[in-house]
C-alpha positions as CSV (number, residue, x, y, z in Angstrom):
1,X,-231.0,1.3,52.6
2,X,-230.4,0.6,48.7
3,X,-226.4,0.2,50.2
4,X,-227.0,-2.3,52.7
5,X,-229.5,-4.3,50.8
6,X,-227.1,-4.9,48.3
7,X,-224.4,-5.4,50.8
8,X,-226.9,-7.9,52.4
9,X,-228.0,-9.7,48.4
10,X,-224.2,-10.7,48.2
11,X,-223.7,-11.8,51.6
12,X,-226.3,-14.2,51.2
13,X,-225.4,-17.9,50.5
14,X,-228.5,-18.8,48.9
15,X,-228.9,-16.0,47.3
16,X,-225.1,-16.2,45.9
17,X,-225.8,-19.1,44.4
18,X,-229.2,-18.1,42.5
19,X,-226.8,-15.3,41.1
20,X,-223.9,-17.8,39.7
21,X,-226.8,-19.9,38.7
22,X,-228.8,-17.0,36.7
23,X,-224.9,-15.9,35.3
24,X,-224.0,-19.4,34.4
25,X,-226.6,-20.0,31.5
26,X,-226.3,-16.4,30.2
27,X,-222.6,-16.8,29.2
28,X,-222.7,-20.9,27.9
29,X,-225.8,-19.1,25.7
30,X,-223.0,-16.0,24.3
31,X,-220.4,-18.2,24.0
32,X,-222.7,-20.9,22.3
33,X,-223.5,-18.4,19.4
34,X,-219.8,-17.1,19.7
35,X,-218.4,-20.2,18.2
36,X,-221.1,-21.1,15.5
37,X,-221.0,-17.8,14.4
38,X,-217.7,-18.0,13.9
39,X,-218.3,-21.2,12.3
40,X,-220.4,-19.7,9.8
41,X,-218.5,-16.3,9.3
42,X,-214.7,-17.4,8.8
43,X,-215.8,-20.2,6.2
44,X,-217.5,-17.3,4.0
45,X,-215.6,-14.7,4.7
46,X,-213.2,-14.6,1.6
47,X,-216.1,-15.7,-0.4
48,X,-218.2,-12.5,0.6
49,X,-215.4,-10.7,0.3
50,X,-215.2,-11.9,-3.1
51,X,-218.8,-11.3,-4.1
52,X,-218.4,-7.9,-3.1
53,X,-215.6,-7.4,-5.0
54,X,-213.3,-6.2,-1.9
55,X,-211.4,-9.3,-1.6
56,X,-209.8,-9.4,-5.1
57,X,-208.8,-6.0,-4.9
58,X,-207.2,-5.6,-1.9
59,X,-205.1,-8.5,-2.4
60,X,-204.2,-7.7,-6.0
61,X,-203.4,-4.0,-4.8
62,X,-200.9,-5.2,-3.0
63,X,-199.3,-7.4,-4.6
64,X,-199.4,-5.0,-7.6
65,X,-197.4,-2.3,-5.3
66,X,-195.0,-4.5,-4.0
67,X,-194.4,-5.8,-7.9
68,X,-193.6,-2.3,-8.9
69,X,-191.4,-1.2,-6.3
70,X,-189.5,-4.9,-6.3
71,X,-189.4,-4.6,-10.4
72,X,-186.2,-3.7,-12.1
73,X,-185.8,0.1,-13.3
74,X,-187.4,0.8,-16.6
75,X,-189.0,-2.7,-16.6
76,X,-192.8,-1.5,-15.3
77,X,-194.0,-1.6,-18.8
78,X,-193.5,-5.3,-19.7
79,X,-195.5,-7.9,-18.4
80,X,-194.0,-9.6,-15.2
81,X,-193.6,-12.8,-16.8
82,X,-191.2,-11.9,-19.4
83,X,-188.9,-9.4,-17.3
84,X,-184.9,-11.0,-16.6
85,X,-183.2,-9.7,-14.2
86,X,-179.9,-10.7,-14.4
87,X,-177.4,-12.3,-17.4
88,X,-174.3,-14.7,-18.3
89,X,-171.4,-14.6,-20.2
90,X,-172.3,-18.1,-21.4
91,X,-172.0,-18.2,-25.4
92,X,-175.2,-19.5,-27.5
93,X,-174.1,-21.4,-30.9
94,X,-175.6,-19.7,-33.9
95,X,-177.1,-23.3,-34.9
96,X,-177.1,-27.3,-33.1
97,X,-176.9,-28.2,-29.2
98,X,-174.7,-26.2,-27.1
99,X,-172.8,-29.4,-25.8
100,X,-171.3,-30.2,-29.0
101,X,-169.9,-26.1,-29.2
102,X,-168.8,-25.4,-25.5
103,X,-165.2,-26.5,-24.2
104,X,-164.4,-28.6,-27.1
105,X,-161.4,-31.0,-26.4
106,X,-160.6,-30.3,-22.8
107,X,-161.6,-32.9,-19.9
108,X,-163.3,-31.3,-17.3
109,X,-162.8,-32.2,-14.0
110,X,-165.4,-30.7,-11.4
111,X,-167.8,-33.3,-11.7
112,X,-170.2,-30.6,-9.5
113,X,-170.5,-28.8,-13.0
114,X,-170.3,-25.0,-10.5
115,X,-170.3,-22.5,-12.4
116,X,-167.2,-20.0,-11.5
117,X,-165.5,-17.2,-13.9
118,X,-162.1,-16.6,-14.8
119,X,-161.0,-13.1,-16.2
120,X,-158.0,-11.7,-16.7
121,X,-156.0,-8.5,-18.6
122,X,-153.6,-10.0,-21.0
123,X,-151.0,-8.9,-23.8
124,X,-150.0,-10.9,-26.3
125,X,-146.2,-10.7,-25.0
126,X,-147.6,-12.7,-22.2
127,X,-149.2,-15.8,-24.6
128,X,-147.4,-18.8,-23.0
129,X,-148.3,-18.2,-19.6
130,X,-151.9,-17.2,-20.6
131,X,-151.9,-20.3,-22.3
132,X,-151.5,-22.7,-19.3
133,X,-154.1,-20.5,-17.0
134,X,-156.4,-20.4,-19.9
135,X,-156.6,-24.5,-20.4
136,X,-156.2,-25.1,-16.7
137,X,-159.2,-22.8,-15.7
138,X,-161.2,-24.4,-18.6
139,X,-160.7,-27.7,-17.8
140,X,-162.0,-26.9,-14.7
141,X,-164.8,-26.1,-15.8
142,X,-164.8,-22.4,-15.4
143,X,-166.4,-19.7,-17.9
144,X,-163.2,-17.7,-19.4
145,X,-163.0,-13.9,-20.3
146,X,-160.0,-12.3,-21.5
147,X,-159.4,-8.1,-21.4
148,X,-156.7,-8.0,-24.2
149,X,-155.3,-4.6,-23.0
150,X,-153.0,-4.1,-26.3
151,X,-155.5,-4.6,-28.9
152,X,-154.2,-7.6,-30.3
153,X,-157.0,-10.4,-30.7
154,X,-156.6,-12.5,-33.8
155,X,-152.8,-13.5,-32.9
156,X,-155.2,-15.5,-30.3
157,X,-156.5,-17.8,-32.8
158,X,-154.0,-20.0,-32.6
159,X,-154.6,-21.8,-29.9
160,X,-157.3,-24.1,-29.5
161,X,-159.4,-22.5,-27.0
162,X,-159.6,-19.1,-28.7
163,X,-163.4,-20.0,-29.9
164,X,-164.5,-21.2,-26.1
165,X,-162.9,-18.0,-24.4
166,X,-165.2,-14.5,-24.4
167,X,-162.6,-11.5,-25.8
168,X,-163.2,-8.1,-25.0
169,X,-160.4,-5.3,-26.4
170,X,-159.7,-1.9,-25.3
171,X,-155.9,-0.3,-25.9
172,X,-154.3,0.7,-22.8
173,X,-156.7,-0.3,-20.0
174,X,-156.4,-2.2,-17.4
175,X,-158.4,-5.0,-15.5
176,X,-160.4,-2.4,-12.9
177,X,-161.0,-1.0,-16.0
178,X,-162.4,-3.7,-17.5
179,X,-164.3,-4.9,-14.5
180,X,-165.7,-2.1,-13.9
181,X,-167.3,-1.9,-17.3
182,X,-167.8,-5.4,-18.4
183,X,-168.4,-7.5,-14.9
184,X,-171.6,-6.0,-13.9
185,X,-173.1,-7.9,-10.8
186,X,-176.1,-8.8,-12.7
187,X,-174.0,-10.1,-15.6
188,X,-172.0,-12.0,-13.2
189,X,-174.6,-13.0,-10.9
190,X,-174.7,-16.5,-11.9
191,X,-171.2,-17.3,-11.1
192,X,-170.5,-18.5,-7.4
193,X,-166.5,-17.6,-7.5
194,X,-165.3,-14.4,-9.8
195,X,-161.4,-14.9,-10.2
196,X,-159.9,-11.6,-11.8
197,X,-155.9,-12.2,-12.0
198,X,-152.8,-10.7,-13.3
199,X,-151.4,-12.5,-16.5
200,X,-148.0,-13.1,-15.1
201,X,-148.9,-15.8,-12.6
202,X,-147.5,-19.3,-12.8
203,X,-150.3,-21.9,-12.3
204,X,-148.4,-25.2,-12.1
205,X,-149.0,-26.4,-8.8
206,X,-152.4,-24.5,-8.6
207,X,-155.8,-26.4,-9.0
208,X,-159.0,-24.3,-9.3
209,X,-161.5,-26.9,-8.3
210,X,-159.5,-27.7,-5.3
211,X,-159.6,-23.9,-4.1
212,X,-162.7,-23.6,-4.3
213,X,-163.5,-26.7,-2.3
214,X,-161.3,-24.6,0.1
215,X,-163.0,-21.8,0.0
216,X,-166.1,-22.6,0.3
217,X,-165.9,-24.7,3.5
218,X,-163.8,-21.8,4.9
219,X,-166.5,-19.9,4.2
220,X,-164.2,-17.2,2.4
221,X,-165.7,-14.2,0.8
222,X,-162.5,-12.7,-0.5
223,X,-159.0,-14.7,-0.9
224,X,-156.6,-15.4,-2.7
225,X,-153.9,-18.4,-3.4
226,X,-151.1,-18.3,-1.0
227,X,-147.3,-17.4,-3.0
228,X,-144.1,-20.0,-2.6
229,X,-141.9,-18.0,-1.4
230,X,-139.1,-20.5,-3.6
231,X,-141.1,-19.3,-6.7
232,X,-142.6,-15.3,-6.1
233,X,-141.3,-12.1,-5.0
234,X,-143.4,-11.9,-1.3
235,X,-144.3,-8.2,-0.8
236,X,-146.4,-9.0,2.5
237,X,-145.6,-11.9,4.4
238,X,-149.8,-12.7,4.8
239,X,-149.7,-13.6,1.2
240,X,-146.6,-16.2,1.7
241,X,-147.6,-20.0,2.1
242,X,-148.5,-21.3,5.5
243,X,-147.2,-24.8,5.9
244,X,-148.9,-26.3,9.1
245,X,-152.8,-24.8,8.2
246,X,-154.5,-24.7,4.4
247,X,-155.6,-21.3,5.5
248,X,-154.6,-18.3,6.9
249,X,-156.1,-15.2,7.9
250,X,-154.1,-12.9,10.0
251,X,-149.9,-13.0,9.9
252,X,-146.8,-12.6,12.5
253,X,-144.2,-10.2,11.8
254,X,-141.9,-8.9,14.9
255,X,-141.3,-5.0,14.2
256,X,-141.0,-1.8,16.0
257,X,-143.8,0.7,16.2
258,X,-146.7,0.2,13.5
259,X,-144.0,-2.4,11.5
260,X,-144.9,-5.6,13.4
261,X,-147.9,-7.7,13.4
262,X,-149.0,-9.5,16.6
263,X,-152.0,-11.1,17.8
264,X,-153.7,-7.7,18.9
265,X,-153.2,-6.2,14.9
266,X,-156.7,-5.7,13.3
267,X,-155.6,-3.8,10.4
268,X,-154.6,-4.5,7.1
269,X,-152.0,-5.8,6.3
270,X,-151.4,-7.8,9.7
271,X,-155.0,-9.4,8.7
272,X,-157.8,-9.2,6.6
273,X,-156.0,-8.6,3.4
274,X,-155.1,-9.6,-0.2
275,X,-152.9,-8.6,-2.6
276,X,-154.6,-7.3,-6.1
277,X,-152.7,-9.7,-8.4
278,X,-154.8,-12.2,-8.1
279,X,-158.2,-11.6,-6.2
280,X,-160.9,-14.5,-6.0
281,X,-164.5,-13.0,-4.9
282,X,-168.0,-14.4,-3.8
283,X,-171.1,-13.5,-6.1
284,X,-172.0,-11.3,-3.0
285,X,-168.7,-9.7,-2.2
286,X,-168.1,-9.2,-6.1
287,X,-171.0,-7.1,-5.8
288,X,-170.0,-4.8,-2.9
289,X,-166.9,-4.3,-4.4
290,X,-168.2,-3.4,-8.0
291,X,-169.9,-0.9,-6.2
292,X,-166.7,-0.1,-4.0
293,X,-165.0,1.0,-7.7
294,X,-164.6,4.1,-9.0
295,X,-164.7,4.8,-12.7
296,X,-161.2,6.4,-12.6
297,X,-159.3,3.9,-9.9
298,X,-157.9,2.1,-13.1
299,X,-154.8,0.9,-11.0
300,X,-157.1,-0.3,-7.9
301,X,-154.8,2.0,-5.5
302,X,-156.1,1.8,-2.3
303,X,-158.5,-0.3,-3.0
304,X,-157.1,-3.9,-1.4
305,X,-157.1,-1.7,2.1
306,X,-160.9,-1.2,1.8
307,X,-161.7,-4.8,0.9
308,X,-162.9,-5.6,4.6
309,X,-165.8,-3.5,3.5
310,X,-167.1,-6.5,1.2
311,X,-165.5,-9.0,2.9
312,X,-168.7,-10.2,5.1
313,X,-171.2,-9.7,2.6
314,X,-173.2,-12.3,2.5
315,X,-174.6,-11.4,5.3
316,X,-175.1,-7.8,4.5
């Protein structure tokens, strides 16, 4: 009987409608002090928060854990303010404004002021060649270190960018060596290019700021300046001089077996490689690769067959 009057209650038009019409006010009243109460709440709710002291330190307990864990190691003493992260091989006169010390006598000519390093392993032996890639980087506008791997640094003084170039000596080591030791990617970090060449490399018809214009809407991590075959000995024909294309990335040698390099060749060094003369890195692939060196690969052998490791790391 219960059933069917029910059954009957919702059958009913008229009563249907008192239903709706009993349902109708109830929910405009909830939603009614829904909204204003939601009015009232959000407003306040920081502020309450606040007054009860559970705002503040939920907020500063996180930030404080994600400041320790992001902080450098051995830095969670000092006062987040003061900590530096990272360095430059720029040099600070002892007294009056650093334009009147820095690159003294050379006309730069990258008006974009980037700033780019040049370092290279050099002997004395070697001076006159040094001496063109020194000024020529330099008035370019590029930070200069030099590894002097025989010892020999006041013979140096001579010339008149000895003051404006950064000197580092250690007898009988070579520039992985030196990198590896002295080019830390947080010492280097501020540089957008790291250029670490061979001493023996003629620079006449070379122009840095036009490479890395190159470069950089190629949007090359790792490269280096094609060879004339008229003027260098070409050990792999990828590092020889295209002349229809400013660029190159892969190269086409007819051979038997695993001599030749075609179209289908993914492997170095048919495509994807450099020689180690005279490398030019990105502040992000400078960094793989610092990590990519071992403290005893002083001769880097092996090493330019990995480089496809670092090669796309700026997105890594």
């Amino acid at each position: 009987m219960k059933k069917s009057d029910c059954v009957s209650f919702l059958a009913d038009p008229n009563s249907r409608r008192s239903c709706l019409c009993s349902i109708f006010p109830t929910a405009s009243l909830l939603c009614l002090v829904y909204f204003i109460g939601s009015a009232f709440i959000a407003p306040n709710y920081k502020e309450k928060l606040s007054i009860w002291g559970l705002g503040g330190s939920l907020q500063n307990s996180a930030v404080s854990n994600c400041g320790i864990k992001c902080r450098p190691y051995g830095s969670e003493a000092l006062p987040e303010g003061i900590v530096s992260k990272s360095s430059n091989l720029e040099m600070r006169p002892l007294w009056g404004s650093r334009k009147a010390t820095y690159n003294v006598g050379f006309q730069q000519t990258n008006v974009n002021n980037t700033n780019n390093l040049f370092a290279m392993a050099v002997g004395i032996k070697q001076k006159v060649l040094v001496n063109k890639m020194v000024k020529k980087f330099l008035s370019s506008n590029f930070v200069v270190m030099l590894f002097h791997y025989d010892g020999i640094v006041d013979e140096w003084k001579d010339f008149e960018w000895s003051d404006h170039v950064i000197h580092i000596s250690a007898v009988n080591q070579t520039k992985w060596w030196f990198a590896k030791r002295f080019l830390h990617p947080d010492i280097v970090a501020e540089y957008s290019y790291i250029f670490l060449w061979d001493e023996d490399l003629g620079v006449e018809d070379f122009h840095p700021e036009q490479y890395v214009s190159i470069i950089i809407s190629e949007g090359l991590e790792i490269s280096q300046p094609a060879l004339d075959r008229n003027k260098s000995e070409v050990h792999h024909q990828i590092t020889a001089r295209g002349r229809r294309t400013k660029v190159h990335r892969r190269t086409y040698k007819p051979g038997g077996g695993r001599k030749g390099c075609d179209g289908s060749s993914t492997a170095p060094p048919c495509t994807g490689w450099i020689e180690m003369m005279a490398p030019v890195f990105s502040r992000a692939a400078w960094r793989c690769v610092w990590y990519m060196i071992q403290n005893d690969l002083i001769h880097a052998w092996g090493l330019d067959m990995q480089l496809g490791y670092c090669a796309q790391a700026s997105s890594l």
